[in-house]
N, C-alpha and C positions, 0 to 999 in steps of 0.2 A: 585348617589343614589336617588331614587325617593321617593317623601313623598305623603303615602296613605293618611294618615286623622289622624285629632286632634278630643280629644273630654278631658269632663269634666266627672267623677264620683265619688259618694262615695266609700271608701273604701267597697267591696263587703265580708265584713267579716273580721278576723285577716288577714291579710298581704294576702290579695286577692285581685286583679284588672280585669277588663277587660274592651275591647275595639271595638268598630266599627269600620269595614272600609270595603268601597265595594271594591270589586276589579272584572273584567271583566274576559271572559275566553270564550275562539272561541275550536273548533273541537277536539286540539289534545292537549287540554289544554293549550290553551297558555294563561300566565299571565299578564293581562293589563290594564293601569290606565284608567278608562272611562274619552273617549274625553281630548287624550294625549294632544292640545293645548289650555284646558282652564284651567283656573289660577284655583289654590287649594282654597281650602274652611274649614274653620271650623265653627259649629253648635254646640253651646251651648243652652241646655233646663236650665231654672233656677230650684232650687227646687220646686218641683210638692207642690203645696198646697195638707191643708188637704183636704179628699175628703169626702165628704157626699152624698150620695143617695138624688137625690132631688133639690140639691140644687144645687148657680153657683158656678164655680169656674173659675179661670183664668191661661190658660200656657202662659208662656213667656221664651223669649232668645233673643241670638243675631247670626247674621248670619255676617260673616269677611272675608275678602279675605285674601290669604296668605301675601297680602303686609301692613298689617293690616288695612286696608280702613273695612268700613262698607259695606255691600251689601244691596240695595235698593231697591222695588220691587218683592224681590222675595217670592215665593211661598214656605210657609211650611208646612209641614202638621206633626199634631201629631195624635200618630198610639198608640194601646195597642197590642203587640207583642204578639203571641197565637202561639200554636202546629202548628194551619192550619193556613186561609190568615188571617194576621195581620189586627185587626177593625180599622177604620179609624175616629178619634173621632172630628175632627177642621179640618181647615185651617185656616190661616192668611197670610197675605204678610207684609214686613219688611217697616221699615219705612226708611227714610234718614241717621237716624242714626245707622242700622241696627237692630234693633230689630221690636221682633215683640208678640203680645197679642190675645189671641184666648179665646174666654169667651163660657164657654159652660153647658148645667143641666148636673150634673153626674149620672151616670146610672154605673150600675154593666157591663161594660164592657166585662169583663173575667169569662167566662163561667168554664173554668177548675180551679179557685181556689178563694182563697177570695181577692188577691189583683191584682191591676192594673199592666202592666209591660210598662211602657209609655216612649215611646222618639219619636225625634223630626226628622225628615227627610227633605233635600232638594234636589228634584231630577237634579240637575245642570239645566245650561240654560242660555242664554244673555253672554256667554262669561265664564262661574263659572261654574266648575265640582261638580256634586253631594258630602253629607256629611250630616253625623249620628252623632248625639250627642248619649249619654253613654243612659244606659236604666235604669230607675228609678222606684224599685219598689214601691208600693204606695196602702197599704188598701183602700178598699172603704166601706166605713162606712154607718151603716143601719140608716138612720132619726128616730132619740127619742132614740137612744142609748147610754149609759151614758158616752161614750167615743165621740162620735160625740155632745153634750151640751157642755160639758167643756174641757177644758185644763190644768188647776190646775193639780200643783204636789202633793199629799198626802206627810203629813209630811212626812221628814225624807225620801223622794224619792230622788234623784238625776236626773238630765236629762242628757242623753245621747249627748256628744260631739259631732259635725260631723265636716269634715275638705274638704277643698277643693280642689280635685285634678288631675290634669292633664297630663294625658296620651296620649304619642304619637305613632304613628308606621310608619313605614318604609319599603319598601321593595328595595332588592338590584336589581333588573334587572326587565325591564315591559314586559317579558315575558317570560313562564316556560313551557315544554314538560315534558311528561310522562317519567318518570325516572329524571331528573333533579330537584335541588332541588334549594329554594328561602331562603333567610335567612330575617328572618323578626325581627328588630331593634328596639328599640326606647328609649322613657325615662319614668319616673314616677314623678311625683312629687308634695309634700300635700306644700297647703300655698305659695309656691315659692319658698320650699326647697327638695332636692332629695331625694326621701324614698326608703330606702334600704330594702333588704329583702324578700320584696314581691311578691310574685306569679302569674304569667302572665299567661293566659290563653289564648290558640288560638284557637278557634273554629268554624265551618262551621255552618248560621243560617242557617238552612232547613225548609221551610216555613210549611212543612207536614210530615217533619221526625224530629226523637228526632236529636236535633241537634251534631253533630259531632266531636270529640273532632280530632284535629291537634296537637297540641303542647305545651309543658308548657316552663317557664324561670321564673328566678326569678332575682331579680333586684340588680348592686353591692352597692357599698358607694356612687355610684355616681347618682343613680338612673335610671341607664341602664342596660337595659336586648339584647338578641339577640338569636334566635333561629333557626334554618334548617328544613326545612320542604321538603320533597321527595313527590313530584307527582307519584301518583302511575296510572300505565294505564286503571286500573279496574274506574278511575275518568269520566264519562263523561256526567257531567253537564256541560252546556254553561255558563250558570252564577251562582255565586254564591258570599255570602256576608262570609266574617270571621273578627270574632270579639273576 
């Protein structure tokens, strides 16, 4: 079994996940891992600061090879995810210890609504195959707004919990033709425990079309889902990302 890519997200609502993972695709559809002999990668964005109009902010993460070593040197870029081509807001390159820090003014990025939709990209390279961290939505806040001055809870508010959780995927075979179908695997799990339940989403990111829906799962006791997805022949993108 070949493993597409790990990535880290908040829960995307009640018992909702999704996930990044590039995957490759030549003529007649075949399905394949980019640069089958370089080692796996995962790309963790840490949580997006708040964002205010104006001012700096800082993205950070870490970049790991699948043997869990750190990856050093390499190039990241973080992007805000739009209908058309994705804005490109940083780079940074990782440190020794794998991570890496991009400080940048924030600007209203996303033109089509009020918040950011940011993660973190590594296009492979040096030996390490490409990897997308989850994608993080993220208001961005007008300067002198009363919600960009403070943070304070008004009495009797509660704040909202978040949890940390990590989603894998899987594909059975590194390549699929028109009619043939791929079953795509993996796990869930908030804290370092399996969360059952929850709704997997598999979707086609189309850089200029509303993006695509492929297939849903939902996850057992154990924190595993798995699904079948049928290549249809009307498909004939060369590449494309499903997340």
């Amino acid at each position: 079994m070949a493993h597409c890519s790990t990535a880290r997200r908040a829960v995307n609502g009640p018992g909702t996940a999704a996930l990044c993972a590039a995957l490759a695709c030549a003529a007649l559809l075949p399905l394949a891992i980019p640069d089958a002999g370089a080692e796996r990668t995962s790309l963790r964005l840490d949580p997006v600061p708040r964002l205010v109009e104006g001012q700096h902010a800082t993205f950070t993460g870490t970049l790991v090879a699948a043997s869990g070593y750190p990856v050093s040197g390499a190039l990241v870029e973080i992007k805000d995810d739009d209908p058309g081509p994705d804005d490109l807001i940083a780079t940074a390159r990782t440190g020794s210890d794998g991570r890496f820090a991009a400080r940048v003014i924030v600007k209203d990025w996303d033109m089509w609504g009020d918040a950011s939709d940011i993660y973190a990209v590594f296009e492979g390279g040096g030996g390490f195959s490409k990897s997308r961290s989850a994608t993080q939505e993220t208001p961005v806040l007008q300067a002198g707004s009363s919600l960009s001055q403070s943070t304070a809870q008004p009495p009797g508010s509660y704040a909202q919990a978040s949890h940390s959780t990590q989603l894998r995927l899987y594909v059975d075979k590194p390549e699929v033709y028109a009619g043939e179908t791929v079953t795509f695997s993996g796990t869930l799990t908030a804290n370092g425990r399996a969360l059952s339940g929850a709704t997997i989403h598999i979707k086609e990111d189309d850089p200029l079309l509303p993006d695509e829906f492929l297939a849903r799962a939902k996850t057992d006791q154990n924190g595993r889902y798995s699904v079948e997805w049928r290549a249809s022949a009307a498909t004939i993108e060369k590449d494309f990302d499903v997340y």
